[in-house]
Backbone as CSV, one residue per row, in Angstrom:
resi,resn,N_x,N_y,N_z,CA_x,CA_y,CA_z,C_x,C_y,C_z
1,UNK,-24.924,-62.844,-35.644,-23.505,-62.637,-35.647,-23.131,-61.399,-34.838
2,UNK,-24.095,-60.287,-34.741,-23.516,-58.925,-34.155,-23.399,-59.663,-33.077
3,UNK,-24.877,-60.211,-32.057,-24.779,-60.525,-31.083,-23.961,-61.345,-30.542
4,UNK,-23.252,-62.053,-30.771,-22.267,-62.965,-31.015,-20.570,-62.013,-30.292
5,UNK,-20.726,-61.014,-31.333,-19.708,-60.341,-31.612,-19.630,-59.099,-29.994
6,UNK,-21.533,-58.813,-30.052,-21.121,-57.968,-28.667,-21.356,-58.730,-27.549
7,UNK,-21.057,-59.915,-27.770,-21.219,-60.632,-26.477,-19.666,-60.839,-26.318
8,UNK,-19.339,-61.256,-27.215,-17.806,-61.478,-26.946,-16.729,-59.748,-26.613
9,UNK,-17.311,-58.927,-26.892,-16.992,-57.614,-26.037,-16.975,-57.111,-25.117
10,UNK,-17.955,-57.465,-24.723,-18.520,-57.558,-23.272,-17.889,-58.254,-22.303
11,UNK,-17.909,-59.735,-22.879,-16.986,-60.351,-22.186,-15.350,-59.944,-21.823
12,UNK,-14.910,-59.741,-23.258,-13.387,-58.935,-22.962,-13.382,-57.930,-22.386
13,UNK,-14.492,-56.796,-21.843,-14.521,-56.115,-21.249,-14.098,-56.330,-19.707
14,UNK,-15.062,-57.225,-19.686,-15.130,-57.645,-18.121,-13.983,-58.003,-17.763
15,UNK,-13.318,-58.965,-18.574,-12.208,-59.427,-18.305,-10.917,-58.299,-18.211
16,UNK,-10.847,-57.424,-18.802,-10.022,-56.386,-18.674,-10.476,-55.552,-17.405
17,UNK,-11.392,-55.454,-17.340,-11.646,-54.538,-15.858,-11.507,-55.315,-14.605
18,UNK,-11.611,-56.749,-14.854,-11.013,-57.721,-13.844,-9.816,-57.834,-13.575
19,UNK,-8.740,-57.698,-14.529,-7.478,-57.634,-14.688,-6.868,-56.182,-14.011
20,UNK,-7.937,-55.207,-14.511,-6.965,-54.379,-13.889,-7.708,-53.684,-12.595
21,UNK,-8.704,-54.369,-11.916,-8.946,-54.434,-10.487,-8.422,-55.300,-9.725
22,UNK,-7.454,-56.497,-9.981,-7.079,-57.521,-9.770,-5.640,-56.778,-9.145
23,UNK,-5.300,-56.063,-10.480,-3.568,-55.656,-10.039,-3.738,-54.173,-9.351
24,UNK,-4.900,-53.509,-9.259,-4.825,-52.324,-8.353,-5.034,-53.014,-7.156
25,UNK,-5.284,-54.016,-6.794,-5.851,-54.737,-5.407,-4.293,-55.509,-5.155
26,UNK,-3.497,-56.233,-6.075,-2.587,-56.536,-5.807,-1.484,-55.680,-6.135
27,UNK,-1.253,-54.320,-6.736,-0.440,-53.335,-6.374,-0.355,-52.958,-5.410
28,UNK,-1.908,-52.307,-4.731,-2.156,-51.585,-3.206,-1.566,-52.553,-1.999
29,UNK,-1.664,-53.453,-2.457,-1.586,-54.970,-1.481,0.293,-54.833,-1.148
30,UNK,0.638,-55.085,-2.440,2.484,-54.987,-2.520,3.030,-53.730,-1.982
31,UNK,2.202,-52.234,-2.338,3.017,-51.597,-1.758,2.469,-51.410,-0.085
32,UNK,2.257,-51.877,0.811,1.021,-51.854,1.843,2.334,-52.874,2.677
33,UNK,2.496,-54.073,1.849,3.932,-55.058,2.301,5.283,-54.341,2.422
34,UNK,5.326,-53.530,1.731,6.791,-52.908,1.332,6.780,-51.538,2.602
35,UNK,5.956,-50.760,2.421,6.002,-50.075,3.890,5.778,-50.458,4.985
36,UNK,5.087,-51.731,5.171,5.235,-51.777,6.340,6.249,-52.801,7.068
37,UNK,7.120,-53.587,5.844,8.381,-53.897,6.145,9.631,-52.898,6.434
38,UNK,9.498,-51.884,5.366,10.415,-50.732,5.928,10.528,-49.855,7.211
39,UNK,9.083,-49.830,7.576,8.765,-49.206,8.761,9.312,-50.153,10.207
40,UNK,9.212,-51.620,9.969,9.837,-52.285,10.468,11.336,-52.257,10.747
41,UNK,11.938,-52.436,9.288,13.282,-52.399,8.830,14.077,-51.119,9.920
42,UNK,13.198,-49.883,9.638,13.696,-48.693,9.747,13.957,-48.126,11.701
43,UNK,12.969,-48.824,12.416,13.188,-48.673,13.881,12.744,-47.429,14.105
44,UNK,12.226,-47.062,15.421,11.471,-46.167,15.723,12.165,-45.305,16.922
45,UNK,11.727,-44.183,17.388,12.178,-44.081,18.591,10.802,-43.601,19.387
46,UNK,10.032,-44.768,19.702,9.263,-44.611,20.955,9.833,-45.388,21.749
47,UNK,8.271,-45.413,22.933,8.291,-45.640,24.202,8.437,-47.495,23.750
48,UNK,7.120,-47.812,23.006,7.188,-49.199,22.390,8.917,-49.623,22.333
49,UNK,9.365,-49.075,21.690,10.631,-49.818,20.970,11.517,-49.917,22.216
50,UNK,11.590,-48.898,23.160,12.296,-48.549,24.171,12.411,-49.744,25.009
51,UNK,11.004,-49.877,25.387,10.507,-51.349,25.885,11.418,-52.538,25.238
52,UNK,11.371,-52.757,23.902,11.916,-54.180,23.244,13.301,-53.894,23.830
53,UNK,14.078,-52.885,23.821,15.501,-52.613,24.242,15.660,-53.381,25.408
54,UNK,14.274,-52.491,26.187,14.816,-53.427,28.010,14.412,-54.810,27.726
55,UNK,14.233,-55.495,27.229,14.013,-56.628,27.316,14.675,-57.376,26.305
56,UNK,15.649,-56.960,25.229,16.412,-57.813,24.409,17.634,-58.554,24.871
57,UNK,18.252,-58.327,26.173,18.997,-59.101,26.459,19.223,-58.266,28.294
58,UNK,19.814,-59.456,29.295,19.791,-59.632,30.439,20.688,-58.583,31.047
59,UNK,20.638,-58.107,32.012,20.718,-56.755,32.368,21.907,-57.418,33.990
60,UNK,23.542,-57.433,34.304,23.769,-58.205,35.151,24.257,-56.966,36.172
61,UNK,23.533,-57.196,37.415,23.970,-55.914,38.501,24.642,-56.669,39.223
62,UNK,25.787,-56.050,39.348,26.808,-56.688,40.563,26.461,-55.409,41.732
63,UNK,26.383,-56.291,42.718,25.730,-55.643,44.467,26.432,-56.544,45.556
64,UNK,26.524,-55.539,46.833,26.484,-56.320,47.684,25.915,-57.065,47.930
65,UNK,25.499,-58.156,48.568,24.680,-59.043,49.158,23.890,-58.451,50.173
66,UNK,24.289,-57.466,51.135,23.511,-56.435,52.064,22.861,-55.346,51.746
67,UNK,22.887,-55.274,50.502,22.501,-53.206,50.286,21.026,-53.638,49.777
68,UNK,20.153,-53.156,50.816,18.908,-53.269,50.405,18.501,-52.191,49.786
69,UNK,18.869,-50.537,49.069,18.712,-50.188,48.158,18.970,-50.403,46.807
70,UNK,19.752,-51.564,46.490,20.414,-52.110,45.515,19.514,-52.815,45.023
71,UNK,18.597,-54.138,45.792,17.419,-54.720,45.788,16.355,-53.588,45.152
72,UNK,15.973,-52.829,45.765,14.968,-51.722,45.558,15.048,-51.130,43.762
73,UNK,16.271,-50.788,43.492,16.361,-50.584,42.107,16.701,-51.887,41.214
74,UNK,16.776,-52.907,41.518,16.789,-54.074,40.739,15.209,-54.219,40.664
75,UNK,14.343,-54.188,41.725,12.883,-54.278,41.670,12.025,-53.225,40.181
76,UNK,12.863,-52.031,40.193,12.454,-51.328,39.770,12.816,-51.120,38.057
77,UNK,14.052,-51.792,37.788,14.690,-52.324,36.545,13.648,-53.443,35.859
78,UNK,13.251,-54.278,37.218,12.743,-55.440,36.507,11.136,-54.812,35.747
79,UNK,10.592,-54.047,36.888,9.059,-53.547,36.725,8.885,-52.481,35.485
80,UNK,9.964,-51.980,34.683,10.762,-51.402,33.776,10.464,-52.023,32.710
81,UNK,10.654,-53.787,32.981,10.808,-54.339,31.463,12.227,-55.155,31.041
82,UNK,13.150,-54.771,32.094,14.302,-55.660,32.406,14.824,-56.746,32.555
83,UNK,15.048,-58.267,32.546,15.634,-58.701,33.212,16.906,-58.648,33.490
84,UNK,17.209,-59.318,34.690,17.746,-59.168,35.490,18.914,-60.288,35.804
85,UNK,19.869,-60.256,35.815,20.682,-61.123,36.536,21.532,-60.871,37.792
86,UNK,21.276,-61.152,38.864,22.184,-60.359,39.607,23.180,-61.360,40.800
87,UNK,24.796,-60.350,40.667,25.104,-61.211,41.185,26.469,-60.345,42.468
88,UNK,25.920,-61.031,43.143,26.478,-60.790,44.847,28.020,-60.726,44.803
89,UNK,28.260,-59.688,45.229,30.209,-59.747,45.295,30.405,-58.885,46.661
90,UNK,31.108,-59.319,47.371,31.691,-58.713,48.893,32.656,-57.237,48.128
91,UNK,33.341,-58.037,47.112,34.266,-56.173,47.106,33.403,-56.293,45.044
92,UNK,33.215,-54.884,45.067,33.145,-54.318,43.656,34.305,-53.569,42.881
93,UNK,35.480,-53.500,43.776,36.143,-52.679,43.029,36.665,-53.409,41.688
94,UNK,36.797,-55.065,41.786,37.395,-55.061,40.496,36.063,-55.217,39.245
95,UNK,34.994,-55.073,39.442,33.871,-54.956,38.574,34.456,-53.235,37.717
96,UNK,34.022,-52.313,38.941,34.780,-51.430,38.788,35.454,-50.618,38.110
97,UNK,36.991,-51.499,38.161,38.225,-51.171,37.322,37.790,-51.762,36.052
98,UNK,37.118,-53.063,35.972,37.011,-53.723,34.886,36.421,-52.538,33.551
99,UNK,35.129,-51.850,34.349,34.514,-51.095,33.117,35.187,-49.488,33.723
100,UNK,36.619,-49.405,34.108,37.114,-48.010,34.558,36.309,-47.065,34.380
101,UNK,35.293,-47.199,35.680,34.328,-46.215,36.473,35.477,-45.788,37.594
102,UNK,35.322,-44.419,37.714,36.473,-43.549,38.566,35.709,-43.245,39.560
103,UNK,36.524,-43.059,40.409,36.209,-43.240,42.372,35.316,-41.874,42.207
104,UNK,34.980,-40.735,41.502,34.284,-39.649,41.568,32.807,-40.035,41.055
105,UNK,32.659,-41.122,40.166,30.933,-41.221,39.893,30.546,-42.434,40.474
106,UNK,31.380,-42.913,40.839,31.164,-44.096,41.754,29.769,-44.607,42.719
107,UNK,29.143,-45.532,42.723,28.185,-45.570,43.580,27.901,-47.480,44.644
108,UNK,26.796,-47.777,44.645,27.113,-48.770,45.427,26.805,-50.354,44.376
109,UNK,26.131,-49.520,43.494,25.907,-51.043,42.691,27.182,-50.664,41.045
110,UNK,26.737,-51.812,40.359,27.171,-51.491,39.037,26.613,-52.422,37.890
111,UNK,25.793,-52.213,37.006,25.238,-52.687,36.148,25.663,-52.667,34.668
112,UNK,25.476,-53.666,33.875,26.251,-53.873,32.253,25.106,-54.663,31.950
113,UNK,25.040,-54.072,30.199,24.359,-54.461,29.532,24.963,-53.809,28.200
114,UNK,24.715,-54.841,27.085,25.096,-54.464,25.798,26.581,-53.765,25.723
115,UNK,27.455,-54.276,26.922,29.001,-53.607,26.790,28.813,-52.125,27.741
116,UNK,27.762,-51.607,27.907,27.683,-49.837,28.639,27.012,-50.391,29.717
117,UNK,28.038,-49.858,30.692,27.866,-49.707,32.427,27.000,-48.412,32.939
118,UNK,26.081,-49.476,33.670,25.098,-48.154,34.885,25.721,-47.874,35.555
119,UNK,26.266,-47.207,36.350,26.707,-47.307,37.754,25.651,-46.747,38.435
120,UNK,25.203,-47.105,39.586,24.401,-46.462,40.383,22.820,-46.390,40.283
121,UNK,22.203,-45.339,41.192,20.635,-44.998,41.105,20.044,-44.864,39.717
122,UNK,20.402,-45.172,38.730,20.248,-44.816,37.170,18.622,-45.178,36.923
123,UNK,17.697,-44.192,36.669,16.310,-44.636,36.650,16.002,-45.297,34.829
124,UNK,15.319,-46.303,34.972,15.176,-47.169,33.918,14.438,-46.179,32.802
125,UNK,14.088,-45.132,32.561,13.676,-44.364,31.240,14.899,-44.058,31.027
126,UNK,16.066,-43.503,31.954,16.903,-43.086,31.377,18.121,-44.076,30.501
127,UNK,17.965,-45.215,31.537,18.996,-46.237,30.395,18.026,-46.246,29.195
128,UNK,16.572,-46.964,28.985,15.982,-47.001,28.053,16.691,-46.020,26.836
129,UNK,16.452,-44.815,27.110,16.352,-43.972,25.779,18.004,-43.995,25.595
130,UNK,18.974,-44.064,26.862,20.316,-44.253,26.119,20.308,-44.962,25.465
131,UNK,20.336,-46.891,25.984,20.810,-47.524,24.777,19.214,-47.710,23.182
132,UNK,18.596,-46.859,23.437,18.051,-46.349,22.161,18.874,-45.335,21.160
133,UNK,19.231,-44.830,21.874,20.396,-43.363,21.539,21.614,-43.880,21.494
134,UNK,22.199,-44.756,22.169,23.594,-45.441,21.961,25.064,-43.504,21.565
135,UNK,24.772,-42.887,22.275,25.788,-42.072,22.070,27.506,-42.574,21.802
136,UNK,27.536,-41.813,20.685,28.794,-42.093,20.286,29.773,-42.035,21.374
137,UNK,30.675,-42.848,21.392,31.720,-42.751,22.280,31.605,-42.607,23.814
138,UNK,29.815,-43.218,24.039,29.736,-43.402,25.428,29.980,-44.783,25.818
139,UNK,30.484,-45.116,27.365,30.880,-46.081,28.021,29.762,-46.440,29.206
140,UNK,29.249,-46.088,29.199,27.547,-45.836,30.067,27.188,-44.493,31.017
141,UNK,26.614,-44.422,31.814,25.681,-43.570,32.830,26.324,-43.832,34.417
142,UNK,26.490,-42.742,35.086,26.402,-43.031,36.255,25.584,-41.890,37.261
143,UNK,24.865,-42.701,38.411,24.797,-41.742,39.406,25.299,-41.444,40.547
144,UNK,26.053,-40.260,40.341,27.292,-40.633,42.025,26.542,-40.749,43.066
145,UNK,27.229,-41.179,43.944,27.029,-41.297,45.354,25.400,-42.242,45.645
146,UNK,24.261,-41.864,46.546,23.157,-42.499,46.760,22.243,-41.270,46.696
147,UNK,22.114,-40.457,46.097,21.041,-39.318,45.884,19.510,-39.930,46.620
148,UNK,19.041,-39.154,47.511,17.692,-39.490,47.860,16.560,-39.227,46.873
149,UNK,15.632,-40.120,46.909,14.822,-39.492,45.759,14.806,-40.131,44.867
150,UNK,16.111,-40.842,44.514,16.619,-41.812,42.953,16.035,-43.024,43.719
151,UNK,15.656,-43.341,41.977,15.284,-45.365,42.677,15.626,-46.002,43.051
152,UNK,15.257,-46.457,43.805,15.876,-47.383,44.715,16.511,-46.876,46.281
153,UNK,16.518,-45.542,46.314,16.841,-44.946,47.548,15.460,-43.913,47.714
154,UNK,14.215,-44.212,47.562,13.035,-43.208,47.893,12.638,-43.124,49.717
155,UNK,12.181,-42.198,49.964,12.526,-41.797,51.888,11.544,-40.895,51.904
156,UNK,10.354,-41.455,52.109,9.365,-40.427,52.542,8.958,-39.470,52.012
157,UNK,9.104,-39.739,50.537,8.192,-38.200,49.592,9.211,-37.695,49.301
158,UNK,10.475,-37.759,49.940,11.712,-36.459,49.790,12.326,-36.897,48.419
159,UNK,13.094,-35.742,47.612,13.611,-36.137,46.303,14.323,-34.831,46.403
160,UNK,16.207,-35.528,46.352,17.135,-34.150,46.432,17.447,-34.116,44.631
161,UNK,17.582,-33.271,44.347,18.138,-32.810,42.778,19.297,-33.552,42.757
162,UNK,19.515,-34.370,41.550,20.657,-34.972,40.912,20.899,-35.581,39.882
163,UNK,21.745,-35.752,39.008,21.953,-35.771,37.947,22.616,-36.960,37.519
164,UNK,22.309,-37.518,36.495,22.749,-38.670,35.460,23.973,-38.346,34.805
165,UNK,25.354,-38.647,34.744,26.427,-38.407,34.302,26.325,-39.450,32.986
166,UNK,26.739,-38.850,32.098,27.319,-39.916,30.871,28.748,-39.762,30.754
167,UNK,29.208,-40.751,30.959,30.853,-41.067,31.287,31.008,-41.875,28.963
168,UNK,32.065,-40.664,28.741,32.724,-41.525,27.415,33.569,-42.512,27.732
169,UNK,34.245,-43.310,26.822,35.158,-44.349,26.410,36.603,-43.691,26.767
170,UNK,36.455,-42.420,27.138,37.479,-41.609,27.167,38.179,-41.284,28.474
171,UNK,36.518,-41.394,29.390,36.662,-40.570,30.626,35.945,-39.593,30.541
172,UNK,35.995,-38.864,29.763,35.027,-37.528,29.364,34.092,-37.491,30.824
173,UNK,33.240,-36.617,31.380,31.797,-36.480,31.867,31.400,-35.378,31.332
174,UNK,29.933,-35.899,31.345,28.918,-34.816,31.101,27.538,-34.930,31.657
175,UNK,26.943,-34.236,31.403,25.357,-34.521,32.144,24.637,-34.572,31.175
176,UNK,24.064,-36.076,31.655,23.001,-36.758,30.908,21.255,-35.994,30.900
177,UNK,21.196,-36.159,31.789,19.913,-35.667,32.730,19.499,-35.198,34.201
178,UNK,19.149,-34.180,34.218,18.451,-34.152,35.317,17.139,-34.586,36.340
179,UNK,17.058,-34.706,37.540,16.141,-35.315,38.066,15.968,-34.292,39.660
């Protein structure tokens, strides 16, 4: 009868230490799901995520049909992680007026995505981390004029200093970045 009795102890033993290796394996397990859905949930700010940005939806550059620096930074949008839609217009001004870009940051292309306008040489890290950053009350980036050096206008090693404007909803400017 003892034996009986410590066999059946033994047994409930086991069974309790099964039970509760069972739920430390399926606790560790649940919370293991739960962070790494949140970590998901929660969004990151790397280079990774930056990437999914350029590539979550189509990127449309209105260009001349002639400006082969325009080509050159569409090349360089795409090699970025971009696509691309692009589409040929003889006059840009009413692209333009449409996203009221002012004749001072003005340049030769003009690009939209997610509602915020590129205008110009705009190098693809820098849209990246904007629309990662999505600044309040910005209307997009521009780079005036054709700066040498910026993508899509590179000339022999040479690179003149110039700067990324962030244009608000307002009009506002400010400087985004330097280059």
């Amino acid at each position: 009868m003892e034996l009986k009795n410590r066999t059946k102890q033994a047994l409930n033993s086991d069974t309790e230490m099964a039970d509760k290796s069972m739920l430390t394996i399926y606790g560790r397990k649940s919370i293991w799901i739960v962070i790494s859905t949140l970590s998901l949930l929660a969004g990151c700010d790397t280079a990774d995520d930056q990437d999914r940005i350029a590539m979550r939806s189509a990127m449309i550059v209105y260009k001349s049909p002639t400006c082969g620096c325009c080509e050159k930074w569409v090349d360089h949008m795409e090699q970025a992680g971009f696509t691309i839609k692009v589409e040929d217009r003889q006059d840009l001004s009413v692209v333009k007026s449409q996203h009221n870009i002012s004749s001072e940051i003005q340049s030769c292309h003009t690009a939209v995505i997610d509602g915020y306008f590129f205008e110009g040489h705009v190098a693809a890290d820098d849209v990246k981390r904007f629309l990662t950053e999505k600044p309040v009350d910005a209307a997009g980036l521009s780079v005036p004029g054709m700066p040498v050096g910026s993508p899509g206008m590179e000339m022999d090693g040479r690179h003149d200093p110039y700067q990324v404007m962030l244009v608000t909803k307002q009009g506002e400017i400010r400087i985004y970045s330097q280059h």
